[in-house]
C-alpha positions as CSV (number, residue, x, y, z in Angstrom):
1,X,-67.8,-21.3,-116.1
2,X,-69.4,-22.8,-113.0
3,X,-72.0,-20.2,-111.5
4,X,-70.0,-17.4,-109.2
5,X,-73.9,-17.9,-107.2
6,X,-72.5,-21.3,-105.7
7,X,-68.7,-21.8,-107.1
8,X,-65.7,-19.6,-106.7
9,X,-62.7,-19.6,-109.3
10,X,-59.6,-19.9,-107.7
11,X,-56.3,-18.7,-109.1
12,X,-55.7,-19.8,-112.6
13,X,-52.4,-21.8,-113.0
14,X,-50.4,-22.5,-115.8
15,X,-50.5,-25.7,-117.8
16,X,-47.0,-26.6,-116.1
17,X,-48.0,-26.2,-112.9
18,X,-51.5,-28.2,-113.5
19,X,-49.6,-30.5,-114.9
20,X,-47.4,-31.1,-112.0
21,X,-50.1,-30.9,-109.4
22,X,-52.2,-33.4,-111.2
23,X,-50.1,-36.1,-111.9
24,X,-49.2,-35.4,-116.2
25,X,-46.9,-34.6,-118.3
26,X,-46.8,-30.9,-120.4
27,X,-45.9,-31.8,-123.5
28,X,-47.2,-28.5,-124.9
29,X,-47.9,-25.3,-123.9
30,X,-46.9,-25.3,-120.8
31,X,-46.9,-21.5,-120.4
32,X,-50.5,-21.0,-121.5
33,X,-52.4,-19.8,-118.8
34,X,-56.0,-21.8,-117.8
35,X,-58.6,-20.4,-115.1
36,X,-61.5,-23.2,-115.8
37,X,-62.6,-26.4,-116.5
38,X,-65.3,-27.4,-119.0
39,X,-66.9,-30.1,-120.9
40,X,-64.5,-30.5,-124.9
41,X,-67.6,-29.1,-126.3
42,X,-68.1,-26.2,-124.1
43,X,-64.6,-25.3,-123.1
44,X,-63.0,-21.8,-124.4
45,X,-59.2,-21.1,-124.7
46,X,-59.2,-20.6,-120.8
47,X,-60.7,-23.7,-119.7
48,X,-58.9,-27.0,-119.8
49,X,-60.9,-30.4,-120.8
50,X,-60.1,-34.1,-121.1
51,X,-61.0,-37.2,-123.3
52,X,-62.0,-39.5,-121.8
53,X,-62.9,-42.2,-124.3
54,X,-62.1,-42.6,-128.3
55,X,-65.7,-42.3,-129.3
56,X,-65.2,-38.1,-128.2
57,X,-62.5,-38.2,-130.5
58,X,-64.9,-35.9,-133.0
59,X,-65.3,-33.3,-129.6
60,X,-61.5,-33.5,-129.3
61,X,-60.3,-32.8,-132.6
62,X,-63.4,-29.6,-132.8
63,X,-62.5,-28.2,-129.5
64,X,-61.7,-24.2,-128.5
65,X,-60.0,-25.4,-124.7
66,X,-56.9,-24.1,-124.0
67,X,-55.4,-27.2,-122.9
68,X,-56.5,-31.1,-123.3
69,X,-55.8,-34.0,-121.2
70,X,-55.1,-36.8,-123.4
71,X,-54.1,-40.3,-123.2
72,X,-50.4,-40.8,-124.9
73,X,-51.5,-41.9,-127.9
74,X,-54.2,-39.2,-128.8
75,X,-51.7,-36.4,-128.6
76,X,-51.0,-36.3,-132.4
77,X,-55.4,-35.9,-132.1
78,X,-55.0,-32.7,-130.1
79,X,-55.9,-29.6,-131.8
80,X,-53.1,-27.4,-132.5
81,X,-53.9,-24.5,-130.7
82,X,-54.2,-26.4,-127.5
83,X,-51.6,-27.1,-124.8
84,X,-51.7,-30.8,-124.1
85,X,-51.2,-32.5,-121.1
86,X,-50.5,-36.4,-120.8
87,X,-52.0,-38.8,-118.7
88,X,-53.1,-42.4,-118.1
89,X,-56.0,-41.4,-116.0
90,X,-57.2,-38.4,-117.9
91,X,-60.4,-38.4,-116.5
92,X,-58.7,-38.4,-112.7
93,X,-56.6,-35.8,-113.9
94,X,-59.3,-33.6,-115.1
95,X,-61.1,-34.2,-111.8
96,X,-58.1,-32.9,-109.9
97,X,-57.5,-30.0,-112.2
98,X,-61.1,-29.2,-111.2
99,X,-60.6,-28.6,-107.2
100,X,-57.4,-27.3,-108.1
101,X,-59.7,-24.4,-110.1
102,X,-63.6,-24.1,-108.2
103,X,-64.3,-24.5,-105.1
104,X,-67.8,-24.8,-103.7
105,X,-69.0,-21.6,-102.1
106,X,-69.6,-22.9,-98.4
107,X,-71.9,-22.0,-95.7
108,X,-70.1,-20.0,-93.1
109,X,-72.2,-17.5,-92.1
110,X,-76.1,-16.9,-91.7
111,X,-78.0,-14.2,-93.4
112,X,-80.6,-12.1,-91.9
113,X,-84.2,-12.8,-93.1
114,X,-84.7,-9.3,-93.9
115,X,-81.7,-9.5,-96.3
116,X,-83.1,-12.1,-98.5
117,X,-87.1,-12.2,-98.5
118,X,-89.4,-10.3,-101.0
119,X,-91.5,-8.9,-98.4
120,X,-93.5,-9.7,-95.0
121,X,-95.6,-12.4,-96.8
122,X,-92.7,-14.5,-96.4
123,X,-92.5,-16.9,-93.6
124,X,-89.6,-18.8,-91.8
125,X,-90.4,-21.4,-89.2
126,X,-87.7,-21.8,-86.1
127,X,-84.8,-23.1,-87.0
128,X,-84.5,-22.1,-90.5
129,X,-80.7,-21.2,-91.5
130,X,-80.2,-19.1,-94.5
131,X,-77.2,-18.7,-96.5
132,X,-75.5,-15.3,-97.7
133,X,-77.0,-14.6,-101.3
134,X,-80.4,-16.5,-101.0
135,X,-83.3,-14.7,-102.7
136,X,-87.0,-16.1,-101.3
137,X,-90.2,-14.9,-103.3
138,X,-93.1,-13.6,-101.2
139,X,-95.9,-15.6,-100.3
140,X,-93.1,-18.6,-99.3
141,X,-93.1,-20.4,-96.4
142,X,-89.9,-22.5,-94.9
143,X,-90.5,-25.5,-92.7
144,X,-88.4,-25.4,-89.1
145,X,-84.9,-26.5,-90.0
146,X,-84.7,-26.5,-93.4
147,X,-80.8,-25.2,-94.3
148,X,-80.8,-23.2,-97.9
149,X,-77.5,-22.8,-99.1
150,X,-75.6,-20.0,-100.5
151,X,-76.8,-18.1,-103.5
152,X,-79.9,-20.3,-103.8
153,X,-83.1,-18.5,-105.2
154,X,-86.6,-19.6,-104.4
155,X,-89.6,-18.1,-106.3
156,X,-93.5,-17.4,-105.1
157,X,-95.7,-18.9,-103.4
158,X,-93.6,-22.0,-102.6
159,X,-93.8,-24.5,-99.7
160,X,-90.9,-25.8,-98.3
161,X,-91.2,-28.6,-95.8
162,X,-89.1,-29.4,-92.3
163,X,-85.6,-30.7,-92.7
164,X,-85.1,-30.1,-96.0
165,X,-81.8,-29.1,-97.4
166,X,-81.2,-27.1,-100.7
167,X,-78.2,-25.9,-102.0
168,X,-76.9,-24.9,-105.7
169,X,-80.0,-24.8,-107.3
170,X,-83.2,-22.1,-108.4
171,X,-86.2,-23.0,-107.8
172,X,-89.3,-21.2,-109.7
173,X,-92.3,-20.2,-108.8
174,X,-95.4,-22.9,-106.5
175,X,-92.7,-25.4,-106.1
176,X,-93.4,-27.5,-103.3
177,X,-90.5,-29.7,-101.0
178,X,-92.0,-32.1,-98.7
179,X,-89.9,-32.9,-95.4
180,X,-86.5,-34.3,-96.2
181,X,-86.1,-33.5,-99.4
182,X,-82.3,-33.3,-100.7
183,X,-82.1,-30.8,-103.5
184,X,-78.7,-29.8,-105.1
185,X,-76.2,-32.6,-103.9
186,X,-73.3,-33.7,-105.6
187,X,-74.0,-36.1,-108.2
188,X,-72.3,-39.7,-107.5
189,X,-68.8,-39.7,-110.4
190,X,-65.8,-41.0,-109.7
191,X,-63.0,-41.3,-112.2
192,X,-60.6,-44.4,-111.8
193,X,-56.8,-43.7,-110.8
194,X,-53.7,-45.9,-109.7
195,X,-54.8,-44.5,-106.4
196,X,-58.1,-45.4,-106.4
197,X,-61.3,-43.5,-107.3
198,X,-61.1,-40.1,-107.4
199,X,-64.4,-37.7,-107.1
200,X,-65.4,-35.8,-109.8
201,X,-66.4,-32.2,-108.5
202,X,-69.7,-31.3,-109.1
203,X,-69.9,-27.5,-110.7
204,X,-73.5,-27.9,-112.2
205,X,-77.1,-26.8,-110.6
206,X,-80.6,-27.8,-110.0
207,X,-83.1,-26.0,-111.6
208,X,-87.1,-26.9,-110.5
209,X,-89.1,-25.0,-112.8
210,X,-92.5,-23.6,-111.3
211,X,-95.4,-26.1,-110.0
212,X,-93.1,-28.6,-109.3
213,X,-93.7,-31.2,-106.6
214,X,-91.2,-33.3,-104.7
215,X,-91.7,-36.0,-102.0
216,X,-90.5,-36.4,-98.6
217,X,-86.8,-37.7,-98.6
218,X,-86.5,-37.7,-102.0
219,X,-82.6,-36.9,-103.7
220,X,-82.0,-34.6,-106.4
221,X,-78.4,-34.3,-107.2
222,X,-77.0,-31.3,-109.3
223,X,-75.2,-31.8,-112.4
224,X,-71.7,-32.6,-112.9
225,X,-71.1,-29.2,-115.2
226,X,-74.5,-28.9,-116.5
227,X,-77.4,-28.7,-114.9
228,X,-80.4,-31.1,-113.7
229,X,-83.5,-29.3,-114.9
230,X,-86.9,-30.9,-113.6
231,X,-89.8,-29.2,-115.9
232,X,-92.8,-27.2,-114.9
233,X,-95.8,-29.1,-113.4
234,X,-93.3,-32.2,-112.6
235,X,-94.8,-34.6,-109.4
236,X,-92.2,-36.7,-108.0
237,X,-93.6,-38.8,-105.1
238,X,-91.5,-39.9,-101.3
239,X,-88.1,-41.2,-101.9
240,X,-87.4,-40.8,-105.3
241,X,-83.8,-40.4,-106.3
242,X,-83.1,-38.3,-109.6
243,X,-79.3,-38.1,-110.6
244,X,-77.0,-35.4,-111.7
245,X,-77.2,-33.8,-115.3
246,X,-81.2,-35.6,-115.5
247,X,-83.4,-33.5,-117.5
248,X,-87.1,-33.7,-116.7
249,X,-89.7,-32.6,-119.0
250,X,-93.3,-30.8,-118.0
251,X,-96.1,-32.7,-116.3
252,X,-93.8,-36.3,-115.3
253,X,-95.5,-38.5,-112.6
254,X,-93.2,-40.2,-110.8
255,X,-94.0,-42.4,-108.2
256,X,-92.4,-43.9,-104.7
257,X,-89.1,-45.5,-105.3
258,X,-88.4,-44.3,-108.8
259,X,-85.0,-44.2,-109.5
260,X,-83.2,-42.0,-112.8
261,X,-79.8,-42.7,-113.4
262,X,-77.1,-39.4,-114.6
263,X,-77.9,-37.9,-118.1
264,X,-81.8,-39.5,-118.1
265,X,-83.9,-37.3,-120.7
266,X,-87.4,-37.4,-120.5
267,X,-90.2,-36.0,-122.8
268,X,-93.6,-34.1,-121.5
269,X,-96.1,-36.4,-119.8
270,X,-94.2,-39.2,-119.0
271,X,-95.3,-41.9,-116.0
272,X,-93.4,-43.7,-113.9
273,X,-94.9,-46.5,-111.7
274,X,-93.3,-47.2,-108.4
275,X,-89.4,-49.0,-108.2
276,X,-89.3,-48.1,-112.1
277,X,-85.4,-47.5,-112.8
278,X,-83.9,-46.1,-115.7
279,X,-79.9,-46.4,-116.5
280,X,-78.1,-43.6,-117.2
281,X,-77.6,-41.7,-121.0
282,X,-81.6,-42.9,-121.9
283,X,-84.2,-41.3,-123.7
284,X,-87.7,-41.4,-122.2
285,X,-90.1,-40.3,-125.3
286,X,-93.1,-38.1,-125.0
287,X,-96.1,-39.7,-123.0
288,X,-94.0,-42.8,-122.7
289,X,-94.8,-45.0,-119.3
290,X,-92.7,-47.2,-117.2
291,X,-94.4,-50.3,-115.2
292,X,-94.4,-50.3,-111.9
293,X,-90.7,-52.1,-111.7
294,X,-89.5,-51.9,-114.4
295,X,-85.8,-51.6,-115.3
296,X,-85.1,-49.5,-118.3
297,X,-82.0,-50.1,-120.0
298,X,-82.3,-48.6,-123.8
299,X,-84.5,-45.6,-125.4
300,X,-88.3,-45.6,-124.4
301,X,-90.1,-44.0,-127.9
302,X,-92.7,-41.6,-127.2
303,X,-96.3,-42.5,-126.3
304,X,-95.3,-46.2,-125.3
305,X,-95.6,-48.8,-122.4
306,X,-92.9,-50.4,-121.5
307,X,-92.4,-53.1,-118.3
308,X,-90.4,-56.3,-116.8
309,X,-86.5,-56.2,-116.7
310,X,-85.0,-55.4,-118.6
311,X,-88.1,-53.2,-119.7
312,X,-90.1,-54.1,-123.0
313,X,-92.8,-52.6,-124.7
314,X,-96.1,-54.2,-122.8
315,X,-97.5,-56.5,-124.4
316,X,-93.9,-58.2,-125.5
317,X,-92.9,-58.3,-121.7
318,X,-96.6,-60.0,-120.9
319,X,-96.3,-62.4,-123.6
320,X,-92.9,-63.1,-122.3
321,X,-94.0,-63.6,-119.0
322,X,-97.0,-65.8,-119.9
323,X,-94.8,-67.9,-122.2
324,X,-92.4,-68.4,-119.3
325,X,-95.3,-69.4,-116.7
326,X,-96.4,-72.1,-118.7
327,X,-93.0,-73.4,-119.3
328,X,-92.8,-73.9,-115.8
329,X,-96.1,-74.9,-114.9
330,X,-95.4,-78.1,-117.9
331,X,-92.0,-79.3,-116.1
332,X,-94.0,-78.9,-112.8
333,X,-96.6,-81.0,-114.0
334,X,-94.0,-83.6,-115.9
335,X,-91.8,-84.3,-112.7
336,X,-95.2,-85.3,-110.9
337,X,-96.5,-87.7,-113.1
């Protein structure tokens, strides 16, 4: 279940109804009653999920949701306990299901300072706004128009920057957010329908465990039902842009420009050198380094250097490169003599 903090449940529906609203069929269960949506592996008999691609079928066939959105030919694959919905745009269909079900909790009112900080160590610069439910540790300061969002909880002893905008996410203890920084907002996924894309609504959080550093104008989206965790000690440099679901471990550098892909793991101690990218689903291993520029598109083992693009370990990219120089540098010199 989405955190009540940031998301409200709406009315639960039956599968019938979903199914109506969403553009499927019911082909079973249609009375059963569903409040949520979830992940296959997380969901429980009141949250509905979808499959999305054959190689879940494993998740599908071990799942505990109520009710499954399945392409027509996975419905004999269905579990059978679950109510089943059809669809050709499962995905889509889970998506709308989804807004049908949570809706973000929004920021319609103001809270009083006194109402959410620790004590008078606190400090909010002009122009602050504060949402209903936000928690601020003492010894915090709040840079002049920075906007917190509702239910958002900041630790101790943490410096937040002007202009910066936080929503869905809890923030520990010494974390720092220099001006602009975007923390908590919703992760780019769209799902592909007859109609076009379709957003995916983005129930997860942002979680910035304590001594954690992050640039001006830097992005950190929250996850699509999980959350983005960045660990303890983490330094993220100006204009980095971390993606939903990303998890972060303890004492990361990451320089200007760096750019993580949704679902990027990384291990403690990792480097980043500035414009390094990383797709999305990848492994970076413990003490592992990315080259300035370099594009990582498969599993970085732990303690290795990797560079180019598509990124290699070191010396294969340099040896690569070299080779590659004097190839040219011989045709150069061929077509002049």
């Amino acid at each position: 279940m989405p955190d009540p903090r940031f998301f409200q449940t709406l009315s639960p529906l039956t599968v019938a109804a979903l199914a109506e609203k969403i553009g499927g069929e019911a082909v079973r269960g249609g009375e059963v009653v569903i409040s949520a949506v979830a992940p296959l592996s997380t969901a429980d008999r009141g949250a509905i999920a979808f499959l999305g691609d054959r190689k879940f079928a494993a998740a599908l066939a071990e799942t505990q949701a109520g009710c499954v959105i399945v392409p027509a030919s996975a419905v004999e694959a269905a579990p059978a306990g679950a109510a089943v919905i059809v669809s050709g745009e499962a995905q889509a269909a889970w998506a709308r299901a989804s807004a049908l079900l949570h809706q973000a909790i929004r920021l319609e009112r103001a809270a009083s300072v006194t109402d959410v900080v620790e004590d008078d160590s606190v400090v909010i610069e002009p122009g602050v706004v504060l949402g209903e439910g936000v928690r601020i540790g003492r010894g915090t300061r709040i840079g002049a128009n920075t906007v917190v969002g509702p239910g958002v909880q900041i630790g101790r002893d943490c410096l937040i920057g002007a202009n910066v905008s936080i929503g869905f996410a809890l923030l520990g203890d010494r974390v720092k957010l220099l001006s602009g920084a975007r923390i908590g907002e919703a992760g780019f996924g769209a799902a592909g329908s007859k109609a076009g894309p379709v957003d995916i609504p983005q129930l997860g959080r942002v979680i910035l465990q304590d001594g954690v550093t992050v640039g001006a104008n830097s992005c950190i989206d929250r996850g699509a039902y999980g959350d983005t965790v960045i660990g303890e000690n983490t330094k993220i440099d100006n204009l980095v842009m971390i993606g939903h679901n990303c998890v972060i471990g303890r004492n990361n550098l990451m320089a200007g420009h760096v750019g993580l892909a949704g679902s990027v793991t990384t291990g403690d101690n990792c480097i980043f050198g500035g414009r390094a990218g990383v797709g999305d689903h990848i492994t970076i291993g413990e003490g592992a380094r990315v080259a300035a520029g370099g594009g990582v598109l498969a599993d970085v083992p732990p303690g290795e250097t990797w560079s180019g693009y598509p990124a290699k370990p070191l010396r294969q990219s340099l040896r690569e490169a070299i080779w590659l120089a004097k190839q040219a540098s011989q045709k150069k010199g061929a077509k002049e003599s």
